[in-house]
MIVOVEX-83202 format. One record per residue: residue number from 1; chain; residue in one letter; x, y, z of N, C-alpha, C in turn. Coordinates in Angstrom, 3 decimals, always signed. Layout:
! residues N
<atom i="NUM" ch="A" aa="a" n_xx="X" n_yy="Y" n_zz="Z" ca_xx="X" ca_yy="Y" ca_zz="Z" c_xx="X" c_yy="Y" c_zz="Z"/>
...
END
This chain:
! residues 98
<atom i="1" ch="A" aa="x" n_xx="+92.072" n_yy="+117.862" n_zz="+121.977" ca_xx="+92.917" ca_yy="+117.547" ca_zz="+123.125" c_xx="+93.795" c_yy="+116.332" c_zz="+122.809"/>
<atom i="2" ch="A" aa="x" n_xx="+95.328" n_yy="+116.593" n_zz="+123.271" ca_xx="+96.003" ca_yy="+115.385" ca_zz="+122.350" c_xx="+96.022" c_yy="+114.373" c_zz="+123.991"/>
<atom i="3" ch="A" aa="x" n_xx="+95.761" n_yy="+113.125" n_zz="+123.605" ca_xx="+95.936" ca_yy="+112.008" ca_zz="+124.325" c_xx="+97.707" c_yy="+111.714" c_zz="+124.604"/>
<atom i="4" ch="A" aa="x" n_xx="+97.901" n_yy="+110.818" n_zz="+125.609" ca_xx="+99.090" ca_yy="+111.092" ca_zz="+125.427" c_xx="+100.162" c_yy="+109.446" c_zz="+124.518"/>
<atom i="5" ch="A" aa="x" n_xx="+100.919" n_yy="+110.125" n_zz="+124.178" ca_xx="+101.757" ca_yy="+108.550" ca_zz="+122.963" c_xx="+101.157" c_yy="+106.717" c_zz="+123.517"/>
<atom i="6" ch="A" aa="x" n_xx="+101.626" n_yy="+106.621" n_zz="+124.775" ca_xx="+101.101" ca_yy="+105.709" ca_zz="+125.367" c_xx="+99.758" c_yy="+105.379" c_zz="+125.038"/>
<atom i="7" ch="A" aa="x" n_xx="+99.453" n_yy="+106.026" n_zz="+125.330" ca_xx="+97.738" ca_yy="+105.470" ca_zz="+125.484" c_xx="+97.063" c_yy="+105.389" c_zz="+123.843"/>
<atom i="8" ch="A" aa="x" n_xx="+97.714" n_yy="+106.240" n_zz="+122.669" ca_xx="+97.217" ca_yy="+106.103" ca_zz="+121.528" c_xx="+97.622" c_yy="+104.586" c_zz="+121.557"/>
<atom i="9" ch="A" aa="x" n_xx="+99.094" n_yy="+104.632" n_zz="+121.394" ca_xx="+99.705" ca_yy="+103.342" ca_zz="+120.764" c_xx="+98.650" c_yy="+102.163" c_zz="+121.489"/>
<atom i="10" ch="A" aa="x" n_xx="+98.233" n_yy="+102.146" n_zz="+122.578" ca_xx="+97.742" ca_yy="+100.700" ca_zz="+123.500" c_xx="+96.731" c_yy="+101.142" c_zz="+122.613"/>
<atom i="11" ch="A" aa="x" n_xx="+95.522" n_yy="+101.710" n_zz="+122.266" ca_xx="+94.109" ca_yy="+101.840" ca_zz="+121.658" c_xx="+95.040" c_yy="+101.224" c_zz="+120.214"/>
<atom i="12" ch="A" aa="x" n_xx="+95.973" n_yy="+101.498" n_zz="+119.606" ca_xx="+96.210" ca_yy="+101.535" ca_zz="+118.079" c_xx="+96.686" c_yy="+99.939" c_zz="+118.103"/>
<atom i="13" ch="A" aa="x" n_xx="+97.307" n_yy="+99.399" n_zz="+118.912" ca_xx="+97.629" ca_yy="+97.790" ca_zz="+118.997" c_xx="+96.533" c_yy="+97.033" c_zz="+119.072"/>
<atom i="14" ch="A" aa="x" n_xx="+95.179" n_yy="+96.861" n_zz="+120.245" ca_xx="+93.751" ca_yy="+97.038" ca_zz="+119.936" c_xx="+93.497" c_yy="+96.773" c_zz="+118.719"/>
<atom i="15" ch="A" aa="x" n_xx="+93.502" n_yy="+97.994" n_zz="+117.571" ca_xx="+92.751" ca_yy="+98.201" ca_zz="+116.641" c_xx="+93.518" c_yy="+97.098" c_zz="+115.426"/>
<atom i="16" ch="A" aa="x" n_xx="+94.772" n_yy="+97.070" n_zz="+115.707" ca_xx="+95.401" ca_yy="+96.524" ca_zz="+114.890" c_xx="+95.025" c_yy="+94.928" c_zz="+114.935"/>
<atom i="17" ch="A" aa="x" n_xx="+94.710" n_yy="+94.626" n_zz="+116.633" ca_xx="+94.807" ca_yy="+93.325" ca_zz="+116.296" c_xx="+93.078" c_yy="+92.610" c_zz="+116.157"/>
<atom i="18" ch="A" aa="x" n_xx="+92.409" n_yy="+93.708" n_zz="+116.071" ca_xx="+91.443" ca_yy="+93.290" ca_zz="+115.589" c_xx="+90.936" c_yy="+93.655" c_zz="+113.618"/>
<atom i="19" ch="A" aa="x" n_xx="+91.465" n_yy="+94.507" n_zz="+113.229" ca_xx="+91.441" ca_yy="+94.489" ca_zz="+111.695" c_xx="+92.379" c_yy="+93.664" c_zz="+111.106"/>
<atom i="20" ch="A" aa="x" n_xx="+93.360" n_yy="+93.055" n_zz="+111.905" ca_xx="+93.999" ca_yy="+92.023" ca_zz="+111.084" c_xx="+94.451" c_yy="+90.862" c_zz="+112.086"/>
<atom i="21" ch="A" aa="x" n_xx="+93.149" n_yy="+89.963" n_zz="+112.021" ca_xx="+93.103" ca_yy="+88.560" ca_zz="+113.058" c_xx="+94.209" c_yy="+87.599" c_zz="+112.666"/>
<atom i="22" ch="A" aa="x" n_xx="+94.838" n_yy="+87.363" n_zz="+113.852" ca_xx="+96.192" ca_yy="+86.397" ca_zz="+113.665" c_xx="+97.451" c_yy="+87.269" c_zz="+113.668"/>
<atom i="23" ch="A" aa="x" n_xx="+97.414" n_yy="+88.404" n_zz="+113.127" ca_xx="+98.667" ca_yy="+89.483" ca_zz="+113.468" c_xx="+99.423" c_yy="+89.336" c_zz="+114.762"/>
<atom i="24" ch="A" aa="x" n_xx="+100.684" n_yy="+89.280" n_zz="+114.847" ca_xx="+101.425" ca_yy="+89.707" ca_zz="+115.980" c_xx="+102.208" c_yy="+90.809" c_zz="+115.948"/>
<atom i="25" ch="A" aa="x" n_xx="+101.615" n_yy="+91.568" n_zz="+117.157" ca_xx="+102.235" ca_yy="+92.767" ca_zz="+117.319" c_xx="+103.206" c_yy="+93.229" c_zz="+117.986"/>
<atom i="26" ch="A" aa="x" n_xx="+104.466" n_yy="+93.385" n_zz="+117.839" ca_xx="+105.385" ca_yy="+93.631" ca_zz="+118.611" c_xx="+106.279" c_yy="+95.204" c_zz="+119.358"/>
<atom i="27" ch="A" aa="x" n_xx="+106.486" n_yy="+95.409" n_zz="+120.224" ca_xx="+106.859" ca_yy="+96.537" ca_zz="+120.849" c_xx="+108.285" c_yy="+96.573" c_zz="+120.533"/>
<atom i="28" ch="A" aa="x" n_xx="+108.463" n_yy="+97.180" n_zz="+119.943" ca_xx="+110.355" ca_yy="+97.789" ca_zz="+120.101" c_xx="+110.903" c_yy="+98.259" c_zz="+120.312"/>
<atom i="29" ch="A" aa="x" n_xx="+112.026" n_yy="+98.573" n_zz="+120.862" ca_xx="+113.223" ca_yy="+98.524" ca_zz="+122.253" c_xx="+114.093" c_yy="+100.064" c_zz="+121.908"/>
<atom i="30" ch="A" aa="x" n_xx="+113.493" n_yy="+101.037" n_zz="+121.855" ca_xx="+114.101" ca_yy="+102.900" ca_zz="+121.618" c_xx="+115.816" c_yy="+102.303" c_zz="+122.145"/>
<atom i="31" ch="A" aa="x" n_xx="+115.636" n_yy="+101.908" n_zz="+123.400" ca_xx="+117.132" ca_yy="+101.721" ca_zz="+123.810" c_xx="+118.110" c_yy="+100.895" c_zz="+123.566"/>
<atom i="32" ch="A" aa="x" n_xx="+117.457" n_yy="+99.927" n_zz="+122.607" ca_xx="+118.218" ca_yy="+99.180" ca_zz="+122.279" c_xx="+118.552" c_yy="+99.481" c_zz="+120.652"/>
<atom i="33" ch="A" aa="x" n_xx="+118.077" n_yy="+99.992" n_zz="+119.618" ca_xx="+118.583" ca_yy="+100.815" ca_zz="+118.899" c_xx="+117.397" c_yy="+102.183" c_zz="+118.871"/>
<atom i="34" ch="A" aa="x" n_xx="+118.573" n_yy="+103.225" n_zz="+119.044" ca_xx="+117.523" ca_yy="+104.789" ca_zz="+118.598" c_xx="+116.739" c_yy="+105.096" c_zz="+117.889"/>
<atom i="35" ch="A" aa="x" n_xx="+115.485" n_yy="+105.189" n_zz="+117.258" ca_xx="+115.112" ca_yy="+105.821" ca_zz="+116.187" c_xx="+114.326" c_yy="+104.583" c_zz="+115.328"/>
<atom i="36" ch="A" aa="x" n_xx="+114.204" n_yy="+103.132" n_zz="+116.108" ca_xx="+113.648" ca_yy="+102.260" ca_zz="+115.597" c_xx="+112.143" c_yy="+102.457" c_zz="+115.645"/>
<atom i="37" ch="A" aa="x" n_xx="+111.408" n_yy="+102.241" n_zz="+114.626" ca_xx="+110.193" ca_yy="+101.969" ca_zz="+115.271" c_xx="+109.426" c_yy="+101.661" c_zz="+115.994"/>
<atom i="38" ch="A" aa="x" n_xx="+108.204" n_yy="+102.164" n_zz="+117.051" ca_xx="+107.593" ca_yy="+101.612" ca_zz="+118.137" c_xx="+107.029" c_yy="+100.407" c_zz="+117.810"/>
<atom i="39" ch="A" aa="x" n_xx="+106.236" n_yy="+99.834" n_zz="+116.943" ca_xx="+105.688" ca_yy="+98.581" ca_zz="+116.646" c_xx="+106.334" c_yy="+97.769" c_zz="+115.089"/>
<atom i="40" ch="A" aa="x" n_xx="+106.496" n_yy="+96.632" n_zz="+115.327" ca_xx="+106.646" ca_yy="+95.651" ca_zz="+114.302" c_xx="+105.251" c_yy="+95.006" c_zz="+114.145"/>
<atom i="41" ch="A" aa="x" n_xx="+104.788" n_yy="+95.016" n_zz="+113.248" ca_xx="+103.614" ca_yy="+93.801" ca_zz="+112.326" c_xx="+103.441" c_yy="+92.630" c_zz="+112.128"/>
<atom i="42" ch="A" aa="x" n_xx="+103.066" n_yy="+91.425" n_zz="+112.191" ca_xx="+103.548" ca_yy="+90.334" ca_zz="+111.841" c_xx="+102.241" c_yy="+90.065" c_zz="+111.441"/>
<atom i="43" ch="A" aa="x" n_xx="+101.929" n_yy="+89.760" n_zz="+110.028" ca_xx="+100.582" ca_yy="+88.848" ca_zz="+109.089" c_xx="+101.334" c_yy="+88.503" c_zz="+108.242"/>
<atom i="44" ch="A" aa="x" n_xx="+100.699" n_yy="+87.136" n_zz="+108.603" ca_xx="+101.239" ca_yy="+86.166" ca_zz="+107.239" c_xx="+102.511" c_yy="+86.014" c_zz="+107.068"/>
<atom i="45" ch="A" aa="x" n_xx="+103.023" n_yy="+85.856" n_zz="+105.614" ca_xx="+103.993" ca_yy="+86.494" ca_zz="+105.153" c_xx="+104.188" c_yy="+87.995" c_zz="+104.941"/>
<atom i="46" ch="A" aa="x" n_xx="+103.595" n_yy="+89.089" n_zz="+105.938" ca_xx="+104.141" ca_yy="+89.849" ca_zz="+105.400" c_xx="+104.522" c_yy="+91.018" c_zz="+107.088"/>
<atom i="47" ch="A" aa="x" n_xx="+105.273" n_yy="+91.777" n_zz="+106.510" ca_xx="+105.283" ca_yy="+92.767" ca_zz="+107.752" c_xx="+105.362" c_yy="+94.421" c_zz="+108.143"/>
<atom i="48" ch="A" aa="x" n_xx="+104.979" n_yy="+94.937" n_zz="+108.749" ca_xx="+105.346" ca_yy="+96.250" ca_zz="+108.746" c_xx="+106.017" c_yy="+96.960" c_zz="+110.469"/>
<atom i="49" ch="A" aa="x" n_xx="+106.017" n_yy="+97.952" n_zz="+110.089" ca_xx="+106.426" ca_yy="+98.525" ca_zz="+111.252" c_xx="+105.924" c_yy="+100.314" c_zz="+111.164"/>
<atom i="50" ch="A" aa="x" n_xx="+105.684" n_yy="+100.559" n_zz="+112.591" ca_xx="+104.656" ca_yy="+102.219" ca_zz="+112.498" c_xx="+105.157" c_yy="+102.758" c_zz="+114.225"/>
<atom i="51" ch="A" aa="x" n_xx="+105.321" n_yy="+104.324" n_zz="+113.405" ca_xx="+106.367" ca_yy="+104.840" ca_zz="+114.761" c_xx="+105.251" c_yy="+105.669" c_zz="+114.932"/>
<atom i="52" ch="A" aa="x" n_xx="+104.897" n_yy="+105.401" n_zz="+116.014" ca_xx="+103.405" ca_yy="+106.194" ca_zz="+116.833" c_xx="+104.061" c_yy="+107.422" c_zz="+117.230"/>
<atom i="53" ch="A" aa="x" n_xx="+103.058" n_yy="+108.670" n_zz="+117.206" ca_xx="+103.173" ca_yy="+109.824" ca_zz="+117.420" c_xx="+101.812" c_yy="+110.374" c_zz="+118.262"/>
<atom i="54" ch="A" aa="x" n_xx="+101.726" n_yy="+111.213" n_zz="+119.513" ca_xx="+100.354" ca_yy="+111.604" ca_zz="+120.017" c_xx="+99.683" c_yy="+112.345" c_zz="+119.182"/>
<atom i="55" ch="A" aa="x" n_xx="+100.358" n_yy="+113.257" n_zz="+118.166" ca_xx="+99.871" ca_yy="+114.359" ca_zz="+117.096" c_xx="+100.660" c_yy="+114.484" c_zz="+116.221"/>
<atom i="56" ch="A" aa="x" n_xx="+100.307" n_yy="+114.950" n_zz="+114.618" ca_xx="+100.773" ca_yy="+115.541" ca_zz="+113.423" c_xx="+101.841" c_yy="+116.294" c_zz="+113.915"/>
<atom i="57" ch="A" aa="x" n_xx="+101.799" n_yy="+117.288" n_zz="+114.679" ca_xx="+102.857" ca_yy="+117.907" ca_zz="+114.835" c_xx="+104.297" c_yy="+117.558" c_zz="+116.055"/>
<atom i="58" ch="A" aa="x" n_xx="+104.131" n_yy="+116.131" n_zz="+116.503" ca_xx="+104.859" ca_yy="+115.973" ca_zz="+117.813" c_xx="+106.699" c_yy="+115.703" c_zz="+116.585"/>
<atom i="59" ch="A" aa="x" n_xx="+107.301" n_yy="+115.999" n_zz="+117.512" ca_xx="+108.681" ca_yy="+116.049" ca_zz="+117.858" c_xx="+109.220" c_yy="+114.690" c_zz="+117.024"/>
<atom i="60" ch="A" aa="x" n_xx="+109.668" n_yy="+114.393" n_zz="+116.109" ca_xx="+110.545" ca_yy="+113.119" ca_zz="+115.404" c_xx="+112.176" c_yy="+113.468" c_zz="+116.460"/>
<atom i="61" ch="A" aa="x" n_xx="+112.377" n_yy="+112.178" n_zz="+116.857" ca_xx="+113.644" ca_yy="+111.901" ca_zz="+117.714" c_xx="+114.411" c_yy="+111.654" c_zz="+116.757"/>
<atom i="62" ch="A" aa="x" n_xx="+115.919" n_yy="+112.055" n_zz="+116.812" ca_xx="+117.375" ca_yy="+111.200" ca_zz="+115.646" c_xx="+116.753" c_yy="+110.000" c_zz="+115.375"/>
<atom i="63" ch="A" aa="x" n_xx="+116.824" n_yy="+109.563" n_zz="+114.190" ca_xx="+117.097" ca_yy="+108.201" ca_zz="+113.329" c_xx="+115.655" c_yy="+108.305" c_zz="+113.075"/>
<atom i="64" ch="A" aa="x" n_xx="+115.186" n_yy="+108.520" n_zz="+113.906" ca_xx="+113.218" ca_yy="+108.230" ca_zz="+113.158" c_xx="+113.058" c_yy="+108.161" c_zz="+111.575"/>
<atom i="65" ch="A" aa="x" n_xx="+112.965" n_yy="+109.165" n_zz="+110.892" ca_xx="+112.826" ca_yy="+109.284" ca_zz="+109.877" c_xx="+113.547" c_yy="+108.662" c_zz="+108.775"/>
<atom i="66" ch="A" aa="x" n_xx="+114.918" n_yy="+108.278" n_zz="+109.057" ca_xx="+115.755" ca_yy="+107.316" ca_zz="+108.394" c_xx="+115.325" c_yy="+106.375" c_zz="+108.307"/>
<atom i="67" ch="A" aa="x" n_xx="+114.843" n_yy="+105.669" n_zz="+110.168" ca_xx="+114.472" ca_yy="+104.305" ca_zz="+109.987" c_xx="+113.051" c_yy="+104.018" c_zz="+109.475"/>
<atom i="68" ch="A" aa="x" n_xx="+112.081" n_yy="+104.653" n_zz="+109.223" ca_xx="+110.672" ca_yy="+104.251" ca_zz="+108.822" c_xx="+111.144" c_yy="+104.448" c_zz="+107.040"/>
<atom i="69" ch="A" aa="x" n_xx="+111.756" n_yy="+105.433" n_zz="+106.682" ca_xx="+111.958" ca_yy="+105.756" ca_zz="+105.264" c_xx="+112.904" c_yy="+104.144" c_zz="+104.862"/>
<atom i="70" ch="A" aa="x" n_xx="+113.655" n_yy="+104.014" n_zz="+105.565" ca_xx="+114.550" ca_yy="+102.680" ca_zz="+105.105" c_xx="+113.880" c_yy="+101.320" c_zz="+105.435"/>
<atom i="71" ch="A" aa="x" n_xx="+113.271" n_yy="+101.130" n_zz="+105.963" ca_xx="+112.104" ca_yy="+99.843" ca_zz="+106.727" c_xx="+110.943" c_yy="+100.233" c_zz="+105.046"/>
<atom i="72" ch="A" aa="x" n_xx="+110.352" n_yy="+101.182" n_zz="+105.229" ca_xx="+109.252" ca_yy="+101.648" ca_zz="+103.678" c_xx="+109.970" c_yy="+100.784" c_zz="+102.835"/>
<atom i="73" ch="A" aa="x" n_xx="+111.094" n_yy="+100.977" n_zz="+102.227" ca_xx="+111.617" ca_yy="+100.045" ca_zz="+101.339" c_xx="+111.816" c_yy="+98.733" c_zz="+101.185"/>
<atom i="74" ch="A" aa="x" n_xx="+112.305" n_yy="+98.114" n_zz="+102.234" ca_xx="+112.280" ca_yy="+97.174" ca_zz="+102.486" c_xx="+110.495" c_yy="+96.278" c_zz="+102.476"/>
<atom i="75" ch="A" aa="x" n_xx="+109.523" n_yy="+96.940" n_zz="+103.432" ca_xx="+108.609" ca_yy="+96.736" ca_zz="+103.512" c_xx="+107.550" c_yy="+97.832" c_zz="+103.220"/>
<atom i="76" ch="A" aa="x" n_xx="+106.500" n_yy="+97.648" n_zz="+104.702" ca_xx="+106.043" ca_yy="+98.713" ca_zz="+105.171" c_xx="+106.178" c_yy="+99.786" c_zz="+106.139"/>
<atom i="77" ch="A" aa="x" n_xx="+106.257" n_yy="+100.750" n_zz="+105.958" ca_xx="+106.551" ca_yy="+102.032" ca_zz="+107.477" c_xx="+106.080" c_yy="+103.539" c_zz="+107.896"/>
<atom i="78" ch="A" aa="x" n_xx="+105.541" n_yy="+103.541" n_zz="+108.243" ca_xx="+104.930" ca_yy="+104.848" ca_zz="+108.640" c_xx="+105.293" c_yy="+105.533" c_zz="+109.927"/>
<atom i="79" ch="A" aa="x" n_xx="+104.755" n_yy="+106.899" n_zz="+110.110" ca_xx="+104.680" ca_yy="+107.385" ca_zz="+110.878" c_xx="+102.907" c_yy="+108.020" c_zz="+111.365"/>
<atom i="80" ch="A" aa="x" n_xx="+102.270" n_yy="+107.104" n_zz="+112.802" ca_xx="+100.693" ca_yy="+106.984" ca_zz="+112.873" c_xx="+100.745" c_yy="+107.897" c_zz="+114.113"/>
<atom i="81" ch="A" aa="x" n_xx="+99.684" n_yy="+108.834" n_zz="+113.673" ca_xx="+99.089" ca_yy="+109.771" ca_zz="+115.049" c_xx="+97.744" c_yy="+109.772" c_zz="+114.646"/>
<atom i="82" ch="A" aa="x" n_xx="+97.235" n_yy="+110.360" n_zz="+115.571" ca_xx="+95.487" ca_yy="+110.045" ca_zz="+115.642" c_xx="+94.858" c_yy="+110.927" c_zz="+114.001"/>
<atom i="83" ch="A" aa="x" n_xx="+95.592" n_yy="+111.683" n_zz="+113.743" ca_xx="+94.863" ca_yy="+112.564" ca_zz="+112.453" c_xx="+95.187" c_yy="+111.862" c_zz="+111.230"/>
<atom i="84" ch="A" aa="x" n_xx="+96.131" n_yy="+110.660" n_zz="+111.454" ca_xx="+96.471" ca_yy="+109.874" ca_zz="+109.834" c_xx="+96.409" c_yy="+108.800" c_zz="+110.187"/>
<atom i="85" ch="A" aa="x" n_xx="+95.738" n_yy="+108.101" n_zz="+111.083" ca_xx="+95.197" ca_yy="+107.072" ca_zz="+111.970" c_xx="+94.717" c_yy="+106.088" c_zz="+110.938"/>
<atom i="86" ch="A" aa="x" n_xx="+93.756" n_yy="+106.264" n_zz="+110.204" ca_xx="+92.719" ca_yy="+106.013" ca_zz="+109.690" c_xx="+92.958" c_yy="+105.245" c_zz="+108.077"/>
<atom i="87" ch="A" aa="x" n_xx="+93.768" n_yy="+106.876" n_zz="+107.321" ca_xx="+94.552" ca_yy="+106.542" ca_zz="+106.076" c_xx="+95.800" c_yy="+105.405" c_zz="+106.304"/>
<atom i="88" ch="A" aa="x" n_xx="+96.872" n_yy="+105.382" n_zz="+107.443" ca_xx="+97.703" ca_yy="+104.947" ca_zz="+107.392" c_xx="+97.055" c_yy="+103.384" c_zz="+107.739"/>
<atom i="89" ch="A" aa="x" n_xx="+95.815" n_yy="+102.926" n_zz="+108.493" ca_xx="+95.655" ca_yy="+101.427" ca_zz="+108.499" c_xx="+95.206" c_yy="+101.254" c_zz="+107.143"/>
<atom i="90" ch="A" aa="x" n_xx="+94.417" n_yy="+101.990" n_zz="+106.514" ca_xx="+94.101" ca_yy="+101.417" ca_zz="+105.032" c_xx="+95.118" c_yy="+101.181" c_zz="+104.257"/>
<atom i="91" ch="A" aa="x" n_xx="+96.081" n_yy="+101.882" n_zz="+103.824" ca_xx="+97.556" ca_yy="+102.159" ca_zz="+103.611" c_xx="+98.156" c_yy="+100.653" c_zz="+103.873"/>
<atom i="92" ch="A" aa="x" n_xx="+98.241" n_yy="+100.253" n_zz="+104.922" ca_xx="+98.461" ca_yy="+98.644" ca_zz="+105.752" c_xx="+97.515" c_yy="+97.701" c_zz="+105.075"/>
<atom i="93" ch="A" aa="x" n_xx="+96.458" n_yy="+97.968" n_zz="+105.376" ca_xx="+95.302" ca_yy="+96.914" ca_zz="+105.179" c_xx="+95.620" c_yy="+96.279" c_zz="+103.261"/>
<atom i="94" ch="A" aa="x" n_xx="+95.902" n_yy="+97.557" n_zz="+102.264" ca_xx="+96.149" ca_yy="+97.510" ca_zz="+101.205" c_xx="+97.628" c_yy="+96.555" c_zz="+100.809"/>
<atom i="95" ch="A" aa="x" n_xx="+98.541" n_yy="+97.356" n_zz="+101.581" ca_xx="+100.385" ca_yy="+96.283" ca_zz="+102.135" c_xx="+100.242" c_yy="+95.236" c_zz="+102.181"/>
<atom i="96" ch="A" aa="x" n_xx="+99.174" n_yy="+94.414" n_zz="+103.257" ca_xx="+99.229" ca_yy="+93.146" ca_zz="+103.442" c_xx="+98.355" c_yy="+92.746" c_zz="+102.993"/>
<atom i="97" ch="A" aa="x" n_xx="+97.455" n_yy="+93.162" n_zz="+101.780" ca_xx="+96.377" ca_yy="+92.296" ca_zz="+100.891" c_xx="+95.194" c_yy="+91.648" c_zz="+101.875"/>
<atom i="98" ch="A" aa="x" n_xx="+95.004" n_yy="+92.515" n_zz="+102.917" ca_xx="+93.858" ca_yy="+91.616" ca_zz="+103.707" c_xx="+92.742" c_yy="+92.469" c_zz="+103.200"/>
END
């Protein structure tokens, strides 16, 4: 049963800010540019950003995929739903050397 985007992302901010103590997590603004990522990262020196999805198979909006593929380079970026949940914080956890 898929939960719905909301409610992953609030459990996945949670999780985030307890596997990486001192992190700030930030929400970002769809309307203020399209296709940006839902969360920014902040540890340490380092940062990422992860465009929450309710499921593997939900719907990518215009720019999504540009912007996590172009943010990846720069940094870190994914795309997190509950079935790559797991791999994608290790994935992170590995990024920011904690």
């Amino acid at each position: 049963m898929d939960i719905p985007e909301r409610r992953f992302q609030a459990k996945l901010i949670k999780e985030i800010k307890e596997r990486f103590p001192g992190c700030i997590v930030l929400k970002n603004d769809a309307d203020y540019l399209q296709g940006i990522p839902d969360l920014t990262i902040l540890h340490h020196d380092k940062w990422a950003t992860l465009e929450c999805k309710k499921n593997a198979s939900a719907e990518k909006q215009p720019n999504q995929e540009y912007y996590v593929g172009y943010m990846n380079e720069m940094s870190f970026s994914r795309f997190i739903c509950p079935e790559n949940k797991e791999e994608v914080l290790d994935e992170l956890q590995q990024a920011f050397g904690a």
